[in-house]
SEZA-710443 format. One record per residue: x, y, z of N, C-alpha, C in turn; residue in three letters. Coordinates in steps of 0.001 Angstrom, whole numbers. Atoms other than C-alpha are relative to their C-alpha. Layout:
% residues N
X	Y	Z	X	Y	Z	X	Y	Z	ALA
...
% end
This chain:
% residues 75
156	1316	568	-90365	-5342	55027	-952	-789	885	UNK
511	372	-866	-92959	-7291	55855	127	-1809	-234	UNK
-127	1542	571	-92972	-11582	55829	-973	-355	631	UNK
882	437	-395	-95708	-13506	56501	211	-1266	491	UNK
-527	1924	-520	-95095	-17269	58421	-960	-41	387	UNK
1032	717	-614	-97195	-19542	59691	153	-166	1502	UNK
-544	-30	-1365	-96911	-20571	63140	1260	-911	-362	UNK
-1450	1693	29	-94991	-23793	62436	1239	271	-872	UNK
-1116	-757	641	-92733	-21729	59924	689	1012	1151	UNK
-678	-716	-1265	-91944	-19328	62489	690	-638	1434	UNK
-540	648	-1132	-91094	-22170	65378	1102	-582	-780	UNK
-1580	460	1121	-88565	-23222	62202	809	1122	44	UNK
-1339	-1146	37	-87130	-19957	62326	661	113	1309	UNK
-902	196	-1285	-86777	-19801	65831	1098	-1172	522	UNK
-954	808	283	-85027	-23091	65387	1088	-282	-409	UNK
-1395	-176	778	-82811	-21641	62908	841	921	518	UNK
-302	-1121	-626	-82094	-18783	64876	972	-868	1325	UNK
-554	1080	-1495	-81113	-21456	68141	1542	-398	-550	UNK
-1311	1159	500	-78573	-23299	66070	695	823	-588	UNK
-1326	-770	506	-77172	-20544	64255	907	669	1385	UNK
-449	-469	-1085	-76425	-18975	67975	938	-935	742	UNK
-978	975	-1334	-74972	-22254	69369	1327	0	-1333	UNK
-1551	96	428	-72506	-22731	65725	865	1727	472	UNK
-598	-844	-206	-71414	-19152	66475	1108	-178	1218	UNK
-608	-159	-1208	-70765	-19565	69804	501	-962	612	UNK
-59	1044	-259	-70248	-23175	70245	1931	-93	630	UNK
-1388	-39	131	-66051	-22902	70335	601	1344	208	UNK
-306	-1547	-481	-65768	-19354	71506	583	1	1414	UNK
-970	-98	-1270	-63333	-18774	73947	193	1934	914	UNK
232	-1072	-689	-63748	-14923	74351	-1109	842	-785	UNK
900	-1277	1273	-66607	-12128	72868	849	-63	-1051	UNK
-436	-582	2090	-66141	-11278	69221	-1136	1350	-332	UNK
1295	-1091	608	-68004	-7804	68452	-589	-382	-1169	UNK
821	116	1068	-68791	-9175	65477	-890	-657	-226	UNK
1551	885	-310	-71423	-11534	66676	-822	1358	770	UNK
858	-914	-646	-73048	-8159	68101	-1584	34	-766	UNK
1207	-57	934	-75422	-7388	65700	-657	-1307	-546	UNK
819	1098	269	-76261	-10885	64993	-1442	-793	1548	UNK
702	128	-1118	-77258	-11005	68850	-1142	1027	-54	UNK
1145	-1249	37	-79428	-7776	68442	-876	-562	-1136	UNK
1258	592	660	-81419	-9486	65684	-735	-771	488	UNK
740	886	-1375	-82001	-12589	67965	-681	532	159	UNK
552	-524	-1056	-83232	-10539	70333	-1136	649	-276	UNK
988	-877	1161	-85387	-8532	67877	-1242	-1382	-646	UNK
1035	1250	897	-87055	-11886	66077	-25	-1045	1559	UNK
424	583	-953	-87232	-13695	69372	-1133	851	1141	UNK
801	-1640	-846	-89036	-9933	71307	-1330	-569	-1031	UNK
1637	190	203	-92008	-10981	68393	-499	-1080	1011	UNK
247	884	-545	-92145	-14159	70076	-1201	386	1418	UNK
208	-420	-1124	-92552	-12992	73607	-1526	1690	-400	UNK
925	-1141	-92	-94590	-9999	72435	-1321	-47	-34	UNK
901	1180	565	-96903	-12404	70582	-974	-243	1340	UNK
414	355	-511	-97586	-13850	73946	-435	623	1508	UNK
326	-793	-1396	-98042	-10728	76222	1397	99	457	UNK
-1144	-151	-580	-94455	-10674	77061	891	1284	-481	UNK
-496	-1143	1130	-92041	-7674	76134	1631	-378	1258	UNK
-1131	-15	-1067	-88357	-8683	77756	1203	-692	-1330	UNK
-1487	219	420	-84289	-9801	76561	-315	-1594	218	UNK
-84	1559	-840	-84163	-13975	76491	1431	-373	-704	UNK
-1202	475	520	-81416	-16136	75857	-556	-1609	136	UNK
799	1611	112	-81539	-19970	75201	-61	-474	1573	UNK
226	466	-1064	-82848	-22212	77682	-965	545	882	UNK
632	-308	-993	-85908	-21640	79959	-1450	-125	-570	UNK
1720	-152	1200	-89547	-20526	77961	717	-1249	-766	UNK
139	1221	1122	-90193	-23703	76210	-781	808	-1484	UNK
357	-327	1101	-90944	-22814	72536	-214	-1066	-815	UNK
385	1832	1258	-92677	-25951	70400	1345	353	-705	UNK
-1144	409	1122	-89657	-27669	68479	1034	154	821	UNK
-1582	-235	-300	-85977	-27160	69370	336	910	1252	UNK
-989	-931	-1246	-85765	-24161	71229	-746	435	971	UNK
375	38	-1825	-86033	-23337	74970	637	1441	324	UNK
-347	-1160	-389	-85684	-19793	76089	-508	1035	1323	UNK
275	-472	-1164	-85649	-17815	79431	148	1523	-149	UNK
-230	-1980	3	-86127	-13690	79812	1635	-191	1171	UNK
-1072	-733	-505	-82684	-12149	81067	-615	692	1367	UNK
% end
């Protein structure tokens, strides 16, 4: 499958991607395997990001500034 975005569509996804990660996890008191595979997509649609820009690494929120909302640092 392929999708085509713009840039500024794609800093919306990464946006949507931020906020779906914080309601998941926002009130979580221990792991849940069943947020696994939602983390391995992250990681997968945030890896274009970084790949995009010469980078190839694991991030999590907070650190790399990304125009808009979200802020992300390599692991």
């Amino acid at each position: 499958m392929k999708i085509d975005l713009t840039q500024r569509e794609y800093e919306r996804l990464l946006d949507m991607l931020y906020i779906a990660e914080w309601v998941m996890n926002a009130c979580k008191v221990e792991d849940d395997p069943r947020t696994e595979a939602y983390k391995e997509l992250e990681q997968k649609i945030f890896g274009i990001f970084f790949k995009s820009k010469g980078k190839s690494q694991r991030v999590q929120s907070s650190g790399f500034t990304v125009p808009g909302l979200v802020t992300l640092r390599a692991l």
